[in-house]
N, C-alpha and C positions, 0 to 999 in steps of 0.2 A: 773883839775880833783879833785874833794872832795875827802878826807881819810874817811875811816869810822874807827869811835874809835877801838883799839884791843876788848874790850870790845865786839862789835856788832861780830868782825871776829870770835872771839873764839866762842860766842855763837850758829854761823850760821857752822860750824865747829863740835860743839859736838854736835848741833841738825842732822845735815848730817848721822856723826857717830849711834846716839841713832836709826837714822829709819833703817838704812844700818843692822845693830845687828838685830832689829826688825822685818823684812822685811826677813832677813834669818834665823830668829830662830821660827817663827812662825808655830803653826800647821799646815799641808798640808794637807786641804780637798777634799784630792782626793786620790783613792783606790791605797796601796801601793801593794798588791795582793801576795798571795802565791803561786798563780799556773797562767801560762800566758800562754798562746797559739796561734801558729803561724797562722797570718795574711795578704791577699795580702798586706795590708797598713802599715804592722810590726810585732808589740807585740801587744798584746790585754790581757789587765789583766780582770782576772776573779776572783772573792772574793766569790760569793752566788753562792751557792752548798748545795741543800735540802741536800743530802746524806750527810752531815757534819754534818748535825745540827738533821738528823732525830731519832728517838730510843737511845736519849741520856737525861741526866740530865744538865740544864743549870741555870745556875743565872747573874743576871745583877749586874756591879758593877761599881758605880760613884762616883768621888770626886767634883760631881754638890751639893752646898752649898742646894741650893733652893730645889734639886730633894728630898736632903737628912732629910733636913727641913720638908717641906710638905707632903711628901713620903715617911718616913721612912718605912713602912712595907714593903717595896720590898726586903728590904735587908736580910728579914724570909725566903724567899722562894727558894725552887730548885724546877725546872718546868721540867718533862717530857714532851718531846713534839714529838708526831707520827703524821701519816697523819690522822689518824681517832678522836683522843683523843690529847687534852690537860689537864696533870694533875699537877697541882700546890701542892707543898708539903711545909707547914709550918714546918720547922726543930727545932724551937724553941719551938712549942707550941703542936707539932707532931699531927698536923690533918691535911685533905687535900683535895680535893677537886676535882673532873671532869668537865671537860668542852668541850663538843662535839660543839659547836657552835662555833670554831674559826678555818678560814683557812690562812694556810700562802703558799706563793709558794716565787719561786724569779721572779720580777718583771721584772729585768734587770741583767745583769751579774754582776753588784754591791750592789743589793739592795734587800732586802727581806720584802713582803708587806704582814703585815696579817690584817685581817679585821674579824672582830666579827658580826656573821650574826644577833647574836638576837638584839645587837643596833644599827650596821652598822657604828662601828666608826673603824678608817682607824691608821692602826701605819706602818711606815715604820722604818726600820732599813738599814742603808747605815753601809756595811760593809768594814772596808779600809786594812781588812787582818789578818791573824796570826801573832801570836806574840811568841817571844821564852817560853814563862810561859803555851803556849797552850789554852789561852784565844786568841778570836778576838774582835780588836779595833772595835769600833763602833759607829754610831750616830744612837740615838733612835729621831723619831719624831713623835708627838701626839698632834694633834688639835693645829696644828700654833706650838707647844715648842718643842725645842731640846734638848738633853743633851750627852754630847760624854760621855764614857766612857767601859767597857769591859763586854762582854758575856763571861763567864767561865765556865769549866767543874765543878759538883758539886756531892758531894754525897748525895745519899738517904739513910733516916735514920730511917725511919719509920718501920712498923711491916712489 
């Protein structure tokens, strides 16, 4: 029977180790849920609930390198959002804006899909729960791109 050098053991060893760490420390894209409700099949986690999200002020907040790069003016905004109206408020530059043309509902019991009727482009948000800070984790997706990171409550600051 061949030895393999210590050299090769160790390495096949801490590579073992690095995915095991890896493999357990990695984010779980799947909904950790705040509210779950009883199932013939068990637990059934529920995350998206209009009523959560309705007649409030919310902002999007990511440490996506790219979103923040390219995208930086999201980070102006606290958005109202009702069934009837969507109003965007620049807090920075304090003006703001109306937009009757976008509906969102929840899609699935994890996911809130809004769609913008004047161009017909499609954003899903998968939500994966409450968080102690009152923000919910979340992934934003828009035309193929992702980016995790939190919806939070926001104040409005305007006249």
């Amino acid at each position: 029977m061949k030895k393999l050098p210590i050299v090769t053991n160790v390495r096949v060893f801490l590579l073992t180790i690095f995915a095991f760490i890896i493999s357990g420390c990695g984010v779980l894209e799947r909904p950790t849920g705040y509210s779950g409700n009883a199932t013939l099949d068990g637990y059934s986690i529920e995350t998206c609930d209009e009523s959560d999200f309705e007649d409030k002020w919310w902002a999007f907040e990511t440490d996506n390198t790219i979103v923040n790069t390219l995208v930086p003016a999201y980070q102006d905004y606290c958005t109202y959002v009702s069934p009837d109206i969507i109003f965007f408020w620049n807090f920075e530059e304090q003006y703001g804006y109306n937009n009757y043309s976008f509906d969102w509902e929840c899609e699935n019991k994890t996911t809130m899909k809004i769609v913008d009727r004047t161009s017909g482009d499609v954003s899903r948000v998968k939500i994966f729960g409450l968080l102690q800070n009152g923000c919910y984790s979340v992934k934003v997706t828009y035309n193929g791109k992702s980016a995790n990171g939190e919806v939070c409550p926001c104040e409005y600051n305007g006249p």
